[in-house]
N, C-alpha and C positions, 0 to 999 in steps of 0.2 A: 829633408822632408818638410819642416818648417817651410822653408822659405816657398815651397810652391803651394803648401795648406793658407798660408799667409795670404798669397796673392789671387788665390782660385776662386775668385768671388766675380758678381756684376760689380761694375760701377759705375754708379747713377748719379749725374747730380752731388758729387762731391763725397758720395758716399759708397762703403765698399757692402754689398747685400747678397742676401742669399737670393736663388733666381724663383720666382713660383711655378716654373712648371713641374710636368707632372713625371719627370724622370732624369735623371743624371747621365753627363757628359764624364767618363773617367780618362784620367790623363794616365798615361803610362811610360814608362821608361821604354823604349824599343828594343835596346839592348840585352836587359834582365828582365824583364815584362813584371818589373813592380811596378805597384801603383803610386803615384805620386800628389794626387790629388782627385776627389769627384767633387763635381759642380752642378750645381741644380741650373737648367737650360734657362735662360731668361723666356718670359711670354709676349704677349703683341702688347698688352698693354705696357711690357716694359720697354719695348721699344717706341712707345709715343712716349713715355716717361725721356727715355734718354734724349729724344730728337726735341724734344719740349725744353725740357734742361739746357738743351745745345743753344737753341732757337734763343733763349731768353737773354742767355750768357754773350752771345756773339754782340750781342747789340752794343752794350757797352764795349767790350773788347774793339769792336771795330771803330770805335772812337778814342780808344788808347793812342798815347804817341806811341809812334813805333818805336822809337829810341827806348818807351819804356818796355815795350812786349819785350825787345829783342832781351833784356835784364835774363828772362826766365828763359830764353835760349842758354846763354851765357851760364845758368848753373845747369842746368839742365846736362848739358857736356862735361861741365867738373863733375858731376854726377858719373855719368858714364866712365868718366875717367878715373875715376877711386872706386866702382864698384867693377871694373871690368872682368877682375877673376869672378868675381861671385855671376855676372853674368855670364864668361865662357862658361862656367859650367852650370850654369842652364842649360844651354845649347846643346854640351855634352849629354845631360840627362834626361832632355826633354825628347830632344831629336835624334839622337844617337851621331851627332856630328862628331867629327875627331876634333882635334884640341886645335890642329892646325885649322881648319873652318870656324870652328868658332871666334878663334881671332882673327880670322879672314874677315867675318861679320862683321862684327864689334868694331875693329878699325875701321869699315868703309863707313859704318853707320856714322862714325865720330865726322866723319869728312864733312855725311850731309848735313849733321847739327853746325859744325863750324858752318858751311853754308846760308841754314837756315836764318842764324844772327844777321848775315849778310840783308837776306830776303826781305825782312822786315820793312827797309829800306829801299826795295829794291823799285817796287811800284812807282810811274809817271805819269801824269798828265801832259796833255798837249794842247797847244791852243793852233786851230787850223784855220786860213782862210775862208771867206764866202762868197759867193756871185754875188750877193744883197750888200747894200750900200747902207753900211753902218754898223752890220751886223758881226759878231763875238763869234767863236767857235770853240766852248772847253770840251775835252774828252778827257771824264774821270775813271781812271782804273780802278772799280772797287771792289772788296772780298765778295766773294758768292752769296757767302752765308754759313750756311751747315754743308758739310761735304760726309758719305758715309764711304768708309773705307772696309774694302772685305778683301784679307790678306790672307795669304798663300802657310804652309807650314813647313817650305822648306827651307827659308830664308825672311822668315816672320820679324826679327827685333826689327833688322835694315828695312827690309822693303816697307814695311808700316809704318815707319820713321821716316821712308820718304815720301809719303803722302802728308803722316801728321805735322813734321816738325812746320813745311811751309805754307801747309794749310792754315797751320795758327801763325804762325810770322805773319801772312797776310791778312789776319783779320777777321778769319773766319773761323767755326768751331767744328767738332769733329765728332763723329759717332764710330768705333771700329768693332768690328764682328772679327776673330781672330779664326783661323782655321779650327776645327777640333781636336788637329793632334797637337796644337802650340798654344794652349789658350793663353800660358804666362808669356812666355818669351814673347807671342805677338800680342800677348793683351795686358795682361794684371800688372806685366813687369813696366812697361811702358808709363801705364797711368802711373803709376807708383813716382817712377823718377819727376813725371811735370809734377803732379801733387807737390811730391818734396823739393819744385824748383821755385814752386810760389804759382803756378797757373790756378786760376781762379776757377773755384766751383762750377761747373755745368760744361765748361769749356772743351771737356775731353771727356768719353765716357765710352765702356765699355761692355758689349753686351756678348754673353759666351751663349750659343743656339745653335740652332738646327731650322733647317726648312723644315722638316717636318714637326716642328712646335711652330714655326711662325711664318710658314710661306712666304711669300714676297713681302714680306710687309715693310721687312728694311730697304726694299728699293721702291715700291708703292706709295710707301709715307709720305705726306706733301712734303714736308717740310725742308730735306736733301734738295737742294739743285744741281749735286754731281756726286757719282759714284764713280770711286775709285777702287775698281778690283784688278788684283792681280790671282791667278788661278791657271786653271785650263782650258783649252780653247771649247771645250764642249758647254760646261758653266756659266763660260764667256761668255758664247754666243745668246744664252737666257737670258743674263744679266743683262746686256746689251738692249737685246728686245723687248725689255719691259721698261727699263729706262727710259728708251725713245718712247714707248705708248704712253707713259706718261712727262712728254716735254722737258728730261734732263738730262745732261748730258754724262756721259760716262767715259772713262778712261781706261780703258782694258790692256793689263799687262798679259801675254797669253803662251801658249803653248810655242815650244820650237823644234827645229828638225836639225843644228847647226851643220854646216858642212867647215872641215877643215882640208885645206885643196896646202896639195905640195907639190910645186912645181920641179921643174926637172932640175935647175939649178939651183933650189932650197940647200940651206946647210941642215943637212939631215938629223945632225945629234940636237940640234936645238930646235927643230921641226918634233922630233919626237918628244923632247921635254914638252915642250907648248901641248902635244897631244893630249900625254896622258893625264897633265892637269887638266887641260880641255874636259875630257872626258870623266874622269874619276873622282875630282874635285865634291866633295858630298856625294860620294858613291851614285854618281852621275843626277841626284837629282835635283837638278839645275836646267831650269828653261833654256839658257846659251849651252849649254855643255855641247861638245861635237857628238853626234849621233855616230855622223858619217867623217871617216877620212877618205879622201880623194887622193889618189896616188897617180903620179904620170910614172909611164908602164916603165919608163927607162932606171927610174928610182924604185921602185916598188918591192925588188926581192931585197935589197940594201935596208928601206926603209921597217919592213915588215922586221927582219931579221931582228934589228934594233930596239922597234917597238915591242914585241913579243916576247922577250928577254929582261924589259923592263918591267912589264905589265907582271909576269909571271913571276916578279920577286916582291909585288904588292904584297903587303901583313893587312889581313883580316883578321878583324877581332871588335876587343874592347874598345871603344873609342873615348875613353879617357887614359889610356896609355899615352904617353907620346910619340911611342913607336908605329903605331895603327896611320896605316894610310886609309882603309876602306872599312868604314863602323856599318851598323846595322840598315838598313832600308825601315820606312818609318811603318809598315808593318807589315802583319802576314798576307794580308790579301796582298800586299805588292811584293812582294818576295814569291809567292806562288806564281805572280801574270809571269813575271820575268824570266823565270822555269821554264815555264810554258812556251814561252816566246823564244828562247835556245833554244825549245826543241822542236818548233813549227820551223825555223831557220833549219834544222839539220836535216830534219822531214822533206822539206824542198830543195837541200844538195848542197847548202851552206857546207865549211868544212871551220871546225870550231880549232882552232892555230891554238889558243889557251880556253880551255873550257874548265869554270869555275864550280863548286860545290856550294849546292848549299843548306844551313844549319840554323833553322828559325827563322830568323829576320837577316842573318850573314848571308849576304850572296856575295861571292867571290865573283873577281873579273872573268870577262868572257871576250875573247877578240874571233870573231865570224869575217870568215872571207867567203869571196865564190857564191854569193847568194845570189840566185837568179835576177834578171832586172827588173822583170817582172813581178817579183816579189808584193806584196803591199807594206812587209818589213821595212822598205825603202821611205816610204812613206811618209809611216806614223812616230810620232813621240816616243823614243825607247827611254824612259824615266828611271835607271837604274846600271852597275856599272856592266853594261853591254855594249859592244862596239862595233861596226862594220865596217870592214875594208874593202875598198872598191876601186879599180883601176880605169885608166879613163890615157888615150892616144891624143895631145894636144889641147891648147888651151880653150878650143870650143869645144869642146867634147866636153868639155872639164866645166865651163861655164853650164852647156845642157845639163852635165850632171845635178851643178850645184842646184838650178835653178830648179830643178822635176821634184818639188815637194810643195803641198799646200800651204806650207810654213816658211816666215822671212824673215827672224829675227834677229839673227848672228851670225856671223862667219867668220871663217880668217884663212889667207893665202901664206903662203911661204916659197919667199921667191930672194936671189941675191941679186936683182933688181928692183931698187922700190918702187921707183914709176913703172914698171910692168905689172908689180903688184895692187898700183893704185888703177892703172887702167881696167886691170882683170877685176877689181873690187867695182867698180865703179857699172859693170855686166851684170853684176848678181841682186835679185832684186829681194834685198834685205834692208830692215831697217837700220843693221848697224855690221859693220865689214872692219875687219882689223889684218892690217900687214906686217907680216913677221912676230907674233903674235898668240895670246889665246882667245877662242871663242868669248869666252868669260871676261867681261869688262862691263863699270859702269862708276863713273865720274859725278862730283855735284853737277857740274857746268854742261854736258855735252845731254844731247836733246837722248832719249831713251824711249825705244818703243818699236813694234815691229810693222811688216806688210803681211797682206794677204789673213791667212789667220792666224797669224803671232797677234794679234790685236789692232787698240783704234785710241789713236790720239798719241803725246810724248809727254816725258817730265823731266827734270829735270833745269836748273839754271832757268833760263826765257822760258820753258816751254811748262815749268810748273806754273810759271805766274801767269801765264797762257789759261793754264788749264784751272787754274782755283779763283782767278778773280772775273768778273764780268765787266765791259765799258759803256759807259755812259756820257750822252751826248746832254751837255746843257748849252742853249744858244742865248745870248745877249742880244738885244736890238735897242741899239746908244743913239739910235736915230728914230726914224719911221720908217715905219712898213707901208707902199702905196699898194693898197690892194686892190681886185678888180672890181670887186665891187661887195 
């Protein structure tokens, strides 16, 4: 209890505070529904407070040698790496992740920190030719400036860490608003490790709120030149739209629909493994997670058979056991849609293969076949462990399928040919497609982000430095310029 009474504060400007508005954010365990810390909301004026602090900080920092920045990457990771139990179980307590997710976290998170050391470095200039006779051509890569980060709570240490660690590697300073059900794990716990890595006062700050204590203000504020949120695609789409009316650019991580397609020649027991982590992985709430599996009809009773036999020896429970495959959903209002949503599925003629119970915040798996096509289940984001089986006659059929969702952010085929599999990935219009495979992947290096309305823009490796620095054109003229007059 300490440890999140400890971290459940604003931090401003180097300092940990209480927030002045006029009502508290209460964190809770999902699980046991203890309280594990309340937080007074930060106000608008703390958030010119933070972007101020940010603003002042980066100037210098952006004049740091990088060799030095990279120093506080470098503990920053020893950090993580001596404190990893104490952070699993954050995760477990905060979130209700099982023990296996939260290592799941923690390890990729470490990945993008050894990266970030990389990044520091990673920026180039270029010098290009000119039609003009005499004249220089540099192009400086340089940090944006302040970047403000609004991170998700289902995946808050990682994904907040992949915005901050290479936003500060290049230079720039950082202001992060943490979702309300993760304020430590995406917020307190993060400033804590740079503080203790030696990052300098104002550089990193965070503010725990609500739109309804501070409306727009953390994307409104001059001061940001890019928002980096990761969320849902409905939030998105605001964030998005205010960012452009005010000339910034944004980076939207967003909602997804995944399809996992198995082809007729798939090895079926490791198409099924791939599934049910696909799917169940944080009790499905995961953007990539497979909504939908896509079965060709010739596999489908084989593959069902298999999958439904697995699913249905899932342990629901505690998730700080280590037996616990499926912990708690992060609260009640989402544990009620998801009820809801089994039984508009059964309502319209679904036939529920394994249909789950549920006990508070436990929902049990639920695998749905036979749903109309028409359905608009088909559709939308199922954020919870719910699943649909859907059979499909050959590999366009299978492509129509994957494709007929407003969402493009991940997929995976299972095929025992790979170049069949890279061709049929290569049809689906997603931003990221895995063969032989789960839905669920993401690398320092490989670009990340989706089509359609999984979001706008990538990160990762090039596409972070893309996305956090701006270029600049400085021209030399070692001669004369004849002008015309």
């Amino acid at each position: 209890m300490s440890f999140f009474t400890e971290l459940a504060h604003q931090y401003i400007d180097g300092e940990w505070r209480t927030g002045n508005g006029s009502w508290d954010i209460i964190d809770f365990n999902p699980y046991n529904g203890e309280k594990l810390a309340s937080i007074t909301v930060a106000t608008v004026e703390e958030v010119d407070q933070a972007y101020r602090a940010a603003e002042r900080a980066q100037l210098s920092w952006a004049q740091t040698n990088p060799y030095t920045r990279r120093l506080v990457f470098e503990r920053a990771l020893r950090l993580v790496e001596e404190r990893e139990d104490e952070i699993v179980g954050a995760i477990i307590e905060e979130l209700g992740g099982t023990r296996l997710k939260a290592r799941y976290e923690v390890r990729l998170a470490m990945e993008f920190l050894r990266e970030a050391i990389q990044l520091a470095l990673r920026p180039e200039g270029r010098i290009l030719p000119s039609p003009v006779d005499g004249k220089e051509n540099r192009v400086y890569r340089l940090p944006v400036g302040v970047i403000g980060v609004i991170s998700p709570f289902n995946f808050p240490f990682l994904v907040t860490l992949k915005s901050v660690a290479p936003a500060l590697a290049l230079g720039n300073a950082v202001v992060i608003k943490p979702n309300q059900n993760a304020p430590v794990v995406g917020g307190g716990l993060i400033a804590k490790i740079f503080e203790d890595a030696g990052l300098p006062a104002g550089l990193l700050n965070v503010l725990v709120t609500d739109i309804a204590e501070i409306g727009d203000a953390l994307i409104e504020h001059p001061v940001p030149k890019v928002i980096s949120f990761a969320g849902s695609d409905r939030v998105g789409r605001h964030v998005g739209a205010v960012a452009g009316s005010h000339f910034k650019r944004a980076v939207l991580e967003l909602s997804g629909n995944s399809a996992l397609v198995v082809l007729d020649d798939a090895d079926l027991d490791y198409a099924v493994d791939a599934a049910v982590f696909s799917r169940f992985l944080y009790q499905g709430q995961v953007c990539m997670a497979a909504n939908r599996i896509l079965l060709d009809r010739t596999v489908a009773a084989r593959f069902t058979e298999k999958f439904t036999e697995r699913v249905a020896a899932l342990r629901t429970g505690d998730p700080a056991d280590p037996e616990t495959d499926i912990g708690p959903v992060i609260n009640s209002f989402q544990a009620e849609a998801l009820t809801g949503l089994v039984d508009q599925a059964v309502a319209e003629g679904a036939t529920a293969l394994v249909r789950g119970t549920t006990r508070g915040n436990l929902v049990e798996p639920t695998v749905l076949a036979g749903l109309p096509a028409d359905s608009p289940l088909h559709q939308q984001e199922i954020f919870g462990p719910v699943v649909l089986l859907t059979t499909f006659d050959g590999e366009d059929d299978a492509v129509r399928m994957a494709n007929d969702s407003p969402y493009g952010l991940s997929g995976a085929v299972h095929t025992g040919n790979v170049e069949r599999g890279v061709r049929f990935a290569q049809r689906i219009v997603t931003g990221m497609m895995h063969v032989n495979d789960s839905t669920i992947q993401d690398e320092p290096l490989v670009a990340y982000g989706g089509e359609k309305y999984s979001g706008l823009g990538r990160l990762n490796g090039d596409s972070t430095v893309e996305a956090f620095t701006t270029q600049k054109w400085i021209s030399i003229q070692h001669g004369r310029t004849d002008f015309p007059f």
